[in-house]
Chimera marker file (.cmm) of the C-alpha trace (Angstrom):
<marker_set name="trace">
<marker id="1" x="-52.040" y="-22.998" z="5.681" r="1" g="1" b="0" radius="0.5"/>
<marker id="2" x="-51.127" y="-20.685" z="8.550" r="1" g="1" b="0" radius="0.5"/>
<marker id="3" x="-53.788" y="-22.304" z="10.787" r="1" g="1" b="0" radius="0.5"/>
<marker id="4" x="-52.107" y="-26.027" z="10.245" r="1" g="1" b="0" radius="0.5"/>
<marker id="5" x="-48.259" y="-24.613" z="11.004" r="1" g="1" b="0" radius="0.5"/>
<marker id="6" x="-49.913" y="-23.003" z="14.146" r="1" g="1" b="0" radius="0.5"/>
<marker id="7" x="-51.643" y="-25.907" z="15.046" r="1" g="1" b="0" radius="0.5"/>
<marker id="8" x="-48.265" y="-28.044" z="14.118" r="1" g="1" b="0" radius="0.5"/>
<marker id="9" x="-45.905" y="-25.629" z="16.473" r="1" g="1" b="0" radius="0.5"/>
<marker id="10" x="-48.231" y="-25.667" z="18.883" r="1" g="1" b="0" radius="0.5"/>
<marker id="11" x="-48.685" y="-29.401" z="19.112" r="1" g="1" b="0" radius="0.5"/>
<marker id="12" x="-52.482" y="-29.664" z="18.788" r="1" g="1" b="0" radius="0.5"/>
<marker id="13" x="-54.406" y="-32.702" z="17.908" r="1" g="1" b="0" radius="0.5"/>
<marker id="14" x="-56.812" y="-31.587" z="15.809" r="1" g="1" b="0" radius="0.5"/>
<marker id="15" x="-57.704" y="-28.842" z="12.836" r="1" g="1" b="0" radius="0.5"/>
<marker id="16" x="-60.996" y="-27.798" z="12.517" r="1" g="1" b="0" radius="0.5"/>
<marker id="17" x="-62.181" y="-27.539" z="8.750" r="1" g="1" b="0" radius="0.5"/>
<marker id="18" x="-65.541" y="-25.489" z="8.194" r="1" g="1" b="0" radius="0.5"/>
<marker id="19" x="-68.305" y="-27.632" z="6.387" r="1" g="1" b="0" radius="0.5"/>
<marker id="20" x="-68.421" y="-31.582" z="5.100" r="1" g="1" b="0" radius="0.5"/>
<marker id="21" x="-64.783" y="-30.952" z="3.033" r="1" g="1" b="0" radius="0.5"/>
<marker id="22" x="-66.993" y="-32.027" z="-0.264" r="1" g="1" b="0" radius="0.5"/>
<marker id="23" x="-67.005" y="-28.191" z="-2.123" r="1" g="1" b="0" radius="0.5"/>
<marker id="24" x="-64.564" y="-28.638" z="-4.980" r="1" g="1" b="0" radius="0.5"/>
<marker id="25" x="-63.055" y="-25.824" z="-5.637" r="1" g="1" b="0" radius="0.5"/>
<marker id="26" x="-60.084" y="-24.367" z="-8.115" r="1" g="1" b="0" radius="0.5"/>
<marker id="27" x="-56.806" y="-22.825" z="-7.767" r="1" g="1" b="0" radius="0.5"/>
<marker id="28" x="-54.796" y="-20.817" z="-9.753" r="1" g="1" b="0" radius="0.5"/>
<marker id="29" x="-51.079" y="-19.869" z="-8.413" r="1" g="1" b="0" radius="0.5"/>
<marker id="30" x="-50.237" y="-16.218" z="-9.240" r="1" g="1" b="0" radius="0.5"/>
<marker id="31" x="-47.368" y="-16.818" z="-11.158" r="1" g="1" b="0" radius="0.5"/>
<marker id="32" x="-49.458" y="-18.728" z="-14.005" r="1" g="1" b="0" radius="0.5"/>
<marker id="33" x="-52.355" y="-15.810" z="-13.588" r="1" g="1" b="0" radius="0.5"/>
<marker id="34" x="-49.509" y="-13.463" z="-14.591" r="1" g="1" b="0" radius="0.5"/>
<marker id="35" x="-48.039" y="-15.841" z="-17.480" r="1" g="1" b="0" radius="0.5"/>
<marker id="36" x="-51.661" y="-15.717" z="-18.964" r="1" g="1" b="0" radius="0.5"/>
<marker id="37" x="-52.217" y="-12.268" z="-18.849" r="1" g="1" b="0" radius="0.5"/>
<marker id="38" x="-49.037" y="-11.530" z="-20.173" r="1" g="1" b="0" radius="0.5"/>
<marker id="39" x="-49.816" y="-14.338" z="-23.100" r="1" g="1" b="0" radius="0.5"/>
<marker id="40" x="-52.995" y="-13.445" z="-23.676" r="1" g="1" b="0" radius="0.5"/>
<marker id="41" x="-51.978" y="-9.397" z="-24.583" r="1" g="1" b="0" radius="0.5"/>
<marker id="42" x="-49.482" y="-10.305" z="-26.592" r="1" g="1" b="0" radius="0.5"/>
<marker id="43" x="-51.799" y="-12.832" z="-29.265" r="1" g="1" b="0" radius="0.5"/>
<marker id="44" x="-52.264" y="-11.156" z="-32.240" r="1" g="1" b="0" radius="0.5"/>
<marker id="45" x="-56.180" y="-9.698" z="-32.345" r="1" g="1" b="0" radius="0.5"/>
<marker id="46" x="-57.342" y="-11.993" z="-34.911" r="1" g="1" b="0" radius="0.5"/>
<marker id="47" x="-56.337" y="-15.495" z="-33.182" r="1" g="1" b="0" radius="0.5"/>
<marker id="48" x="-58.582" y="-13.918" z="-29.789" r="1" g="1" b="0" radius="0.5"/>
<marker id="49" x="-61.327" y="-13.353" z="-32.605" r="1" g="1" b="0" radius="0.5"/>
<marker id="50" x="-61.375" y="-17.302" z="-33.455" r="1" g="1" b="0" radius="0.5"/>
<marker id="51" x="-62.557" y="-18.262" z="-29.810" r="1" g="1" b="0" radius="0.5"/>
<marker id="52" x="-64.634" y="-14.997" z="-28.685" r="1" g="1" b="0" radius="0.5"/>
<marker id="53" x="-67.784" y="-13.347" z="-30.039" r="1" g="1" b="0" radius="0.5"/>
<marker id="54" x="-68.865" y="-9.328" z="-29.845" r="1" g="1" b="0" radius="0.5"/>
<marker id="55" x="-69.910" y="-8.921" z="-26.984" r="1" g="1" b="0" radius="0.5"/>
<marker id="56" x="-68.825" y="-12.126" z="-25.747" r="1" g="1" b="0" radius="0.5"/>
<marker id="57" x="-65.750" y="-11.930" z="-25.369" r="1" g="1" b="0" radius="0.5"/>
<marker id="58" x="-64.169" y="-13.129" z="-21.948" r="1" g="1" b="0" radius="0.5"/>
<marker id="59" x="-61.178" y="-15.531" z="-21.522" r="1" g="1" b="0" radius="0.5"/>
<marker id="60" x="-61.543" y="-17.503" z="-17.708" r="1" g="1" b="0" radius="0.5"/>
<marker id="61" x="-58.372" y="-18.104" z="-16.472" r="1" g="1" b="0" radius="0.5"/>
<marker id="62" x="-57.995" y="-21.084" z="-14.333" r="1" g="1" b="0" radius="0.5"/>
<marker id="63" x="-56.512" y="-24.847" z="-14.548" r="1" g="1" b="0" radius="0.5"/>
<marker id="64" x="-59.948" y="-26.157" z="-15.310" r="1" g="1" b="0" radius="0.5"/>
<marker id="65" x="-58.584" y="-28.859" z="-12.064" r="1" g="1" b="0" radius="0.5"/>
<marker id="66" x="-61.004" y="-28.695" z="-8.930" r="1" g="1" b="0" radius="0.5"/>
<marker id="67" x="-60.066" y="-30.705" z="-5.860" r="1" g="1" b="0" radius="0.5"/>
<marker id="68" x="-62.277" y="-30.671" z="-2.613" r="1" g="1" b="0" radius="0.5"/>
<marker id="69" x="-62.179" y="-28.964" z="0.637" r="1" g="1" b="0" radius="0.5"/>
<marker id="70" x="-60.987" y="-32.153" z="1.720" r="1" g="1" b="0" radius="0.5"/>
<marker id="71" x="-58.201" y="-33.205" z="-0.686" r="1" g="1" b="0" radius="0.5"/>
<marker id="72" x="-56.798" y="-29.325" z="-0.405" r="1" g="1" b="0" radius="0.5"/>
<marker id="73" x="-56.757" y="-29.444" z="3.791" r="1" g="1" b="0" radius="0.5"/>
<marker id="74" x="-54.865" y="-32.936" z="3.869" r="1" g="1" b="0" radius="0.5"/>
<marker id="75" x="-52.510" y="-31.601" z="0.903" r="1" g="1" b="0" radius="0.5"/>
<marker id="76" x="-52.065" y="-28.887" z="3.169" r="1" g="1" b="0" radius="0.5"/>
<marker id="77" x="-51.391" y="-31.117" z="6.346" r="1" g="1" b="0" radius="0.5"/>
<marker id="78" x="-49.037" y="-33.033" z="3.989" r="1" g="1" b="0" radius="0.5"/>
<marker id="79" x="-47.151" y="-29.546" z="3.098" r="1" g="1" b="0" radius="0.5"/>
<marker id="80" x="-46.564" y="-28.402" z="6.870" r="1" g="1" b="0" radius="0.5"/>
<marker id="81" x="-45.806" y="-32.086" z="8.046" r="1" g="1" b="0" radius="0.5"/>
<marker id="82" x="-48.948" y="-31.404" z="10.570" r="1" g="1" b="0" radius="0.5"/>
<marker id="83" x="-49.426" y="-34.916" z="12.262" r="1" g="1" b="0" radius="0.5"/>
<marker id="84" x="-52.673" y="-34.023" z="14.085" r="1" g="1" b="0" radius="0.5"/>
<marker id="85" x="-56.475" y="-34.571" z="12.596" r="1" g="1" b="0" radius="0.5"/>
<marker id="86" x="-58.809" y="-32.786" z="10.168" r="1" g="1" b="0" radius="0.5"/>
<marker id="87" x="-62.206" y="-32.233" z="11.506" r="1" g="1" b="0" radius="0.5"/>
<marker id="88" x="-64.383" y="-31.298" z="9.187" r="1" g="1" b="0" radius="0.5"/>
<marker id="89" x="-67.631" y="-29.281" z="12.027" r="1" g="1" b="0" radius="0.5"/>
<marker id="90" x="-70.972" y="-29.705" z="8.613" r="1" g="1" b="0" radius="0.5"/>
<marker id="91" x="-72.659" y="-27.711" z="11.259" r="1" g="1" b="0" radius="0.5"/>
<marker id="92" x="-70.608" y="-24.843" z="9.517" r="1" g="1" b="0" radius="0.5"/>
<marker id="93" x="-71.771" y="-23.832" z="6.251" r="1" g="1" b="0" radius="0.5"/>
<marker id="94" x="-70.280" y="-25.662" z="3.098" r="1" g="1" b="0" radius="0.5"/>
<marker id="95" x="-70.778" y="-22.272" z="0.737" r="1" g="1" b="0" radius="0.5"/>
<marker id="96" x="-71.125" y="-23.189" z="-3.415" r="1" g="1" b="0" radius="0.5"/>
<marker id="97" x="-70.741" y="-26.727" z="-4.414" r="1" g="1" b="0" radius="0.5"/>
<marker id="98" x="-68.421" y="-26.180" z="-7.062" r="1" g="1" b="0" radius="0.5"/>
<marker id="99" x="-66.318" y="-23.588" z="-8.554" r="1" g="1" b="0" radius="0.5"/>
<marker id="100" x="-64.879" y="-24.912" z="-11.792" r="1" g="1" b="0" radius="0.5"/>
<marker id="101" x="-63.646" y="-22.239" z="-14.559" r="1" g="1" b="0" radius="0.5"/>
<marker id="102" x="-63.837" y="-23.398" z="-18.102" r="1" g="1" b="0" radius="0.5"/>
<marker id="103" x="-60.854" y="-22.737" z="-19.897" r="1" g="1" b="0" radius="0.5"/>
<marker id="104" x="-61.558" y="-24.192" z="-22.878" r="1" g="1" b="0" radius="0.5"/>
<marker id="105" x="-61.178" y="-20.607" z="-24.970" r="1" g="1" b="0" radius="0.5"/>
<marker id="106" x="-57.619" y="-20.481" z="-23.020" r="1" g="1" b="0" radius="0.5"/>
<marker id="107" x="-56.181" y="-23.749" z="-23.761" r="1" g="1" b="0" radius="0.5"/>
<marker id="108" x="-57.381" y="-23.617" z="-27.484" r="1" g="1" b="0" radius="0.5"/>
<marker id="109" x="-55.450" y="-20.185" z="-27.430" r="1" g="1" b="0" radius="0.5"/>
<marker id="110" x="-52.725" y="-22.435" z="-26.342" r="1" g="1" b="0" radius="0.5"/>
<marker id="111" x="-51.591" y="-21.422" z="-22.993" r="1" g="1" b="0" radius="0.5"/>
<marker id="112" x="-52.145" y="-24.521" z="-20.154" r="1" g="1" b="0" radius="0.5"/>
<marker id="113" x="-50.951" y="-23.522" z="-16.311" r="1" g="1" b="0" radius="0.5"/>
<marker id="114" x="-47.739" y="-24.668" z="-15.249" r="1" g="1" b="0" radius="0.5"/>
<marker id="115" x="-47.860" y="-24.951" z="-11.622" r="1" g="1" b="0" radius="0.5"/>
<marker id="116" x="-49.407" y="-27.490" z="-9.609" r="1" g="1" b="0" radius="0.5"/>
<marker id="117" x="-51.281" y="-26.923" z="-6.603" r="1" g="1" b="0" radius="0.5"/>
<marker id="118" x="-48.910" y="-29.167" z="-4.957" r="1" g="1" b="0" radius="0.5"/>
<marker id="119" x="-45.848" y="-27.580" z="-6.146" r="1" g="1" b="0" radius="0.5"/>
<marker id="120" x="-47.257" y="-24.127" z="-5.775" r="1" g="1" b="0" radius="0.5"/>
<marker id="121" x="-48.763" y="-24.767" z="-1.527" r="1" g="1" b="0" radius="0.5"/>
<marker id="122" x="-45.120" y="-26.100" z="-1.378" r="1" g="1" b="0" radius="0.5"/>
<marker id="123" x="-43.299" y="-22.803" z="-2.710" r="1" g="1" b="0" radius="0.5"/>
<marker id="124" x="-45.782" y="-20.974" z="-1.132" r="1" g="1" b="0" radius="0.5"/>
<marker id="125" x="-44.988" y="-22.782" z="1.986" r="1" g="1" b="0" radius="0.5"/>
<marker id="126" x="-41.510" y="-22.259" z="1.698" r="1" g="1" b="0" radius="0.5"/>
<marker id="127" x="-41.700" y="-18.807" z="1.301" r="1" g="1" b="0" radius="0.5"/>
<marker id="128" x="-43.729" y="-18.530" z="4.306" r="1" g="1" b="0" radius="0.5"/>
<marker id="129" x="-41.299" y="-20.275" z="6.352" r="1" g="1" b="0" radius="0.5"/>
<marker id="130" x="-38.316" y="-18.142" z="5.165" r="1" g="1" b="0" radius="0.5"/>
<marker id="131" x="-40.131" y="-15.117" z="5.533" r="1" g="1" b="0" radius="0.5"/>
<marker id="132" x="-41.816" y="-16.003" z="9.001" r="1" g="1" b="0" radius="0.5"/>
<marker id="133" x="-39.773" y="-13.326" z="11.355" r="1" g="1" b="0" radius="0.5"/>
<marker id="134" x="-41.099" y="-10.359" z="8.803" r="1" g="1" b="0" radius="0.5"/>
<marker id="135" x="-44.732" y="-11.980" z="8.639" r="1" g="1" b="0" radius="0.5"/>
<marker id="136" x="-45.006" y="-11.994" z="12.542" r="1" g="1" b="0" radius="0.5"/>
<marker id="137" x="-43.767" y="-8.499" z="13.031" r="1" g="1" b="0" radius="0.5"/>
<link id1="1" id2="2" r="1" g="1" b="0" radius="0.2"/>
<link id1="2" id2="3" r="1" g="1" b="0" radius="0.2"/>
<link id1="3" id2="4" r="1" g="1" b="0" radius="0.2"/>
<link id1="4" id2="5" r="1" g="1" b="0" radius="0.2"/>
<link id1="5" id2="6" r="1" g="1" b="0" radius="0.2"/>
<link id1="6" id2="7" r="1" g="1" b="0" radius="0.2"/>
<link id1="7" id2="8" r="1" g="1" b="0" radius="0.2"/>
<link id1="8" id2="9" r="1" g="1" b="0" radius="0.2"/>
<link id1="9" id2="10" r="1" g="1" b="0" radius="0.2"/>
<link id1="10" id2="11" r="1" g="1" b="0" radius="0.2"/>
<link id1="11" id2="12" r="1" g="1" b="0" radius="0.2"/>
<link id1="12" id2="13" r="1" g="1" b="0" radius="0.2"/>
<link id1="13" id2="14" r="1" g="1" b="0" radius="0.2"/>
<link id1="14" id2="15" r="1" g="1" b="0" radius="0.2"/>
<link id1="15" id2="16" r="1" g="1" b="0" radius="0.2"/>
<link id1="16" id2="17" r="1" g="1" b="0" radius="0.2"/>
<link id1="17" id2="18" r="1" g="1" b="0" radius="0.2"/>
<link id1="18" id2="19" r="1" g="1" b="0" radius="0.2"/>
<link id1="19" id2="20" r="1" g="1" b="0" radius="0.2"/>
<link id1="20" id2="21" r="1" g="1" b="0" radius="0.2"/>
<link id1="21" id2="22" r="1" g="1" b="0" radius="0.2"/>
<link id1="22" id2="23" r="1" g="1" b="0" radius="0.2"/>
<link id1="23" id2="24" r="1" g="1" b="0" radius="0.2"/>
<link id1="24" id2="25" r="1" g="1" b="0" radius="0.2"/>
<link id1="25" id2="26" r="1" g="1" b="0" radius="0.2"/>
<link id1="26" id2="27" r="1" g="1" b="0" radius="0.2"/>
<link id1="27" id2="28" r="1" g="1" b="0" radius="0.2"/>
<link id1="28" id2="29" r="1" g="1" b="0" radius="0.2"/>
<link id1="29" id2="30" r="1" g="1" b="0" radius="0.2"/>
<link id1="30" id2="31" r="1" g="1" b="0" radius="0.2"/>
<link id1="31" id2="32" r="1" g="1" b="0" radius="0.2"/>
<link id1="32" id2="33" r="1" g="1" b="0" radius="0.2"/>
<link id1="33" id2="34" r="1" g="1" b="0" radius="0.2"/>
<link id1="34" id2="35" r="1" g="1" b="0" radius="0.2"/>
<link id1="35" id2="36" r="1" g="1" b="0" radius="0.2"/>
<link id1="36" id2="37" r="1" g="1" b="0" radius="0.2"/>
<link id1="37" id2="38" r="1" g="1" b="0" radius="0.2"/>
<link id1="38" id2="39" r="1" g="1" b="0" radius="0.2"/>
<link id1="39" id2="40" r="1" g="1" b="0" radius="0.2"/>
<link id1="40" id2="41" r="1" g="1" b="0" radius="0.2"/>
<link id1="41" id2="42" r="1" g="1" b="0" radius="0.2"/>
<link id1="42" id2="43" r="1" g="1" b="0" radius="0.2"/>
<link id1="43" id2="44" r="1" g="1" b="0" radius="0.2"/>
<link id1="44" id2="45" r="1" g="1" b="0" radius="0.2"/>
<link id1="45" id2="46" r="1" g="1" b="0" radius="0.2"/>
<link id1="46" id2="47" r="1" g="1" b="0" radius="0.2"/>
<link id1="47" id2="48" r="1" g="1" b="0" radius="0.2"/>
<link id1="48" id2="49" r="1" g="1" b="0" radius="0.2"/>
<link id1="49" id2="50" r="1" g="1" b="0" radius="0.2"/>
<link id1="50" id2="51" r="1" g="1" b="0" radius="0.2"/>
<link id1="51" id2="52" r="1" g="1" b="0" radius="0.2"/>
<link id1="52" id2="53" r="1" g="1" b="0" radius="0.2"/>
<link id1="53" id2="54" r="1" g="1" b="0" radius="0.2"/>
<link id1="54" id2="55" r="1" g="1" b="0" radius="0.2"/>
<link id1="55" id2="56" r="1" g="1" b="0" radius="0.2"/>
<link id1="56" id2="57" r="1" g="1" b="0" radius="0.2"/>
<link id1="57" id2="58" r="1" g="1" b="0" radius="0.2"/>
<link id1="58" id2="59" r="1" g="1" b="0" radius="0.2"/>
<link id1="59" id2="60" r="1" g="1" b="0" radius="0.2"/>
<link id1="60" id2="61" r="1" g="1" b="0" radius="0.2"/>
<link id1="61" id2="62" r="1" g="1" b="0" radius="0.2"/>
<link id1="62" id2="63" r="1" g="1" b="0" radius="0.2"/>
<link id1="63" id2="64" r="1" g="1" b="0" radius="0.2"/>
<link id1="64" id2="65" r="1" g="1" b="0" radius="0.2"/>
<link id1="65" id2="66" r="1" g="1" b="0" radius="0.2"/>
<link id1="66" id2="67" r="1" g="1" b="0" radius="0.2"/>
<link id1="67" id2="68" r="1" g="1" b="0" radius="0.2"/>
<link id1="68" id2="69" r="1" g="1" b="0" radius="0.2"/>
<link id1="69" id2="70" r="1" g="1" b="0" radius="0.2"/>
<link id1="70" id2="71" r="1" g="1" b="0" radius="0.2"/>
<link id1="71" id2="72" r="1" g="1" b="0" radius="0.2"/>
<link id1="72" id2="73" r="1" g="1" b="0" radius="0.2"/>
<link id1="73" id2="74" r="1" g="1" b="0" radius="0.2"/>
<link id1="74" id2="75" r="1" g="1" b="0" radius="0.2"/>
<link id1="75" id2="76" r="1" g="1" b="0" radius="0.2"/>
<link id1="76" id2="77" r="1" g="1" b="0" radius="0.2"/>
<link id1="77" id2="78" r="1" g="1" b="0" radius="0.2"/>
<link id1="78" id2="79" r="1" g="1" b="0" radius="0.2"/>
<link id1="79" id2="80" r="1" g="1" b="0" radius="0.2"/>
<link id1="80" id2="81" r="1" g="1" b="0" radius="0.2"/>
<link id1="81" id2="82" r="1" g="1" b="0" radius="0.2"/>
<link id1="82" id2="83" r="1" g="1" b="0" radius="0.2"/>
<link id1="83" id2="84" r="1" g="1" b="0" radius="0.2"/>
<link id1="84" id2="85" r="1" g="1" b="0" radius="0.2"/>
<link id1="85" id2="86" r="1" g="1" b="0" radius="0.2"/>
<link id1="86" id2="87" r="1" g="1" b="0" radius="0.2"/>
<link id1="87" id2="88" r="1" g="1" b="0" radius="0.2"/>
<link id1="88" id2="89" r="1" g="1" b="0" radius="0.2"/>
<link id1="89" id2="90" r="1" g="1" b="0" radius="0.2"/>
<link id1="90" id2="91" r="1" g="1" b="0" radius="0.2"/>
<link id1="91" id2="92" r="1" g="1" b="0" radius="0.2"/>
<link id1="92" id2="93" r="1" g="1" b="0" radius="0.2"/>
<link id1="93" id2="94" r="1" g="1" b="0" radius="0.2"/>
<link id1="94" id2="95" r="1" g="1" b="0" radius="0.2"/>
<link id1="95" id2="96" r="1" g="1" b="0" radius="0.2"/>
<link id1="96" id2="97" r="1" g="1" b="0" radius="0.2"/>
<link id1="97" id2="98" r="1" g="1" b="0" radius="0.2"/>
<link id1="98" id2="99" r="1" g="1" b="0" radius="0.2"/>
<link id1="99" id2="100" r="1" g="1" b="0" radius="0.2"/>
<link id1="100" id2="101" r="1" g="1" b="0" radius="0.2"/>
<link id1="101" id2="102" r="1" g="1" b="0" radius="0.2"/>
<link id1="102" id2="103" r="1" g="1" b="0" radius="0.2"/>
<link id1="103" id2="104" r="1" g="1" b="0" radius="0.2"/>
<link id1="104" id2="105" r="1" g="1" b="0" radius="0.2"/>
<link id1="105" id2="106" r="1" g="1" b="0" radius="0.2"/>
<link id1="106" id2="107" r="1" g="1" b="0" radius="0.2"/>
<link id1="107" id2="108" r="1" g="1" b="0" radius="0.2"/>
<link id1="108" id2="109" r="1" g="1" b="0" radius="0.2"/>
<link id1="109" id2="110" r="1" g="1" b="0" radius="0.2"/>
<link id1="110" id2="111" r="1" g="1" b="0" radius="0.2"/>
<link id1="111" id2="112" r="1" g="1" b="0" radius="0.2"/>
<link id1="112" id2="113" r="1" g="1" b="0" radius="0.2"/>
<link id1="113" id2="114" r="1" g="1" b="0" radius="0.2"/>
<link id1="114" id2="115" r="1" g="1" b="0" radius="0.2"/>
<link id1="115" id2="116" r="1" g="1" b="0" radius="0.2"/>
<link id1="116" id2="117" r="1" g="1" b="0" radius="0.2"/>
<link id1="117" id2="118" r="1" g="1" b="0" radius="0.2"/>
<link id1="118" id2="119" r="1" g="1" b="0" radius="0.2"/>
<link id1="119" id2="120" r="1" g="1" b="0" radius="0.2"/>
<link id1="120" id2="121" r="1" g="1" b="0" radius="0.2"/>
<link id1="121" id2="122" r="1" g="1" b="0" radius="0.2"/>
<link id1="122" id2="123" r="1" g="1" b="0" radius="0.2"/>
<link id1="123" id2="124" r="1" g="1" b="0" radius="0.2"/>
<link id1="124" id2="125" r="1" g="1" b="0" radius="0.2"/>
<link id1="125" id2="126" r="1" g="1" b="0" radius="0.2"/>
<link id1="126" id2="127" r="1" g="1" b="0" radius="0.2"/>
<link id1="127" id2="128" r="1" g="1" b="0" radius="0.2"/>
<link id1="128" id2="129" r="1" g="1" b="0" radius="0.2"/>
<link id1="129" id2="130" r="1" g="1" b="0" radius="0.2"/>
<link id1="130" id2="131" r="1" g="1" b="0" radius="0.2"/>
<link id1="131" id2="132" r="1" g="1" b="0" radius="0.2"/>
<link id1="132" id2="133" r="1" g="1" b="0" radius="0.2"/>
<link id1="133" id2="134" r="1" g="1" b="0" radius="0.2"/>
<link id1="134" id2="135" r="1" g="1" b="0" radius="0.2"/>
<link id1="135" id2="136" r="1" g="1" b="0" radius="0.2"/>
<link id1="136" id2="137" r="1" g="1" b="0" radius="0.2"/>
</marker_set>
């Protein structure tokens, strides 16, 4: 995000986005990481029993959403109002396909995220503009 708002103040024409954009990957905002946590440690023992195993007994979670390399860089452009282009240089490496958490054991659990990564790359955005003068010092 900081790389676009650079690019935007500084009037450039284009962003340069490693790899072909096509990875699809998933984001979680921080707030809904700490919702789940906190929801997840307070279920009673026995309804974490009906989903897990011995042994077996992770919870993932996620949003089970993806969105690609792509779609996140020109939601990103969209958030800072950056007017120039994405580039995507494939001579850079594209790294894992796809990074997609299941949350099945979650959602059945009955906890679902609450914040968008649109809504949460705008707050974060926000923030980052308000708190600009601390970041840069």
């Amino acid at each position: 995000m900081r790389i676009i708002h650079e690019a935007k103040l500084n009037k450039d024409r284009e962003v340069i986005v490693w790899g072909s954009g096509k990875p699809k990957r998933e984001f979680l905002h921080v707030d809904d990481l700490a919702s789940a946590c906190v929801y997840i440690m307070n279920l009673p023992d026995t309804d974490i029993a009906e989903v897990t195993k011995p042994m077996l007994s992770h919870i993932n979670i996620g949003t089970g959403e993806d969105c690609s390399v792509a779609e996140l860089a020109a939601l990103i452009q969209q958030v800072v109002d950056y007017s120039g282009e994405l580039k995507f240089d494939s001579s850079k490496p594209d790294g894992t396909p796809r990074k997609l958490l299941n949350v099945e054991k979650l959602n059945t659990l009955g906890w679902h995220h609450q914040i968008s990564l649109d809504a949460g790359l705008r707050q974060t955005y926000e923030w980052f503009m308000a708190n600009l003068a601390t970041i840069r010092s």
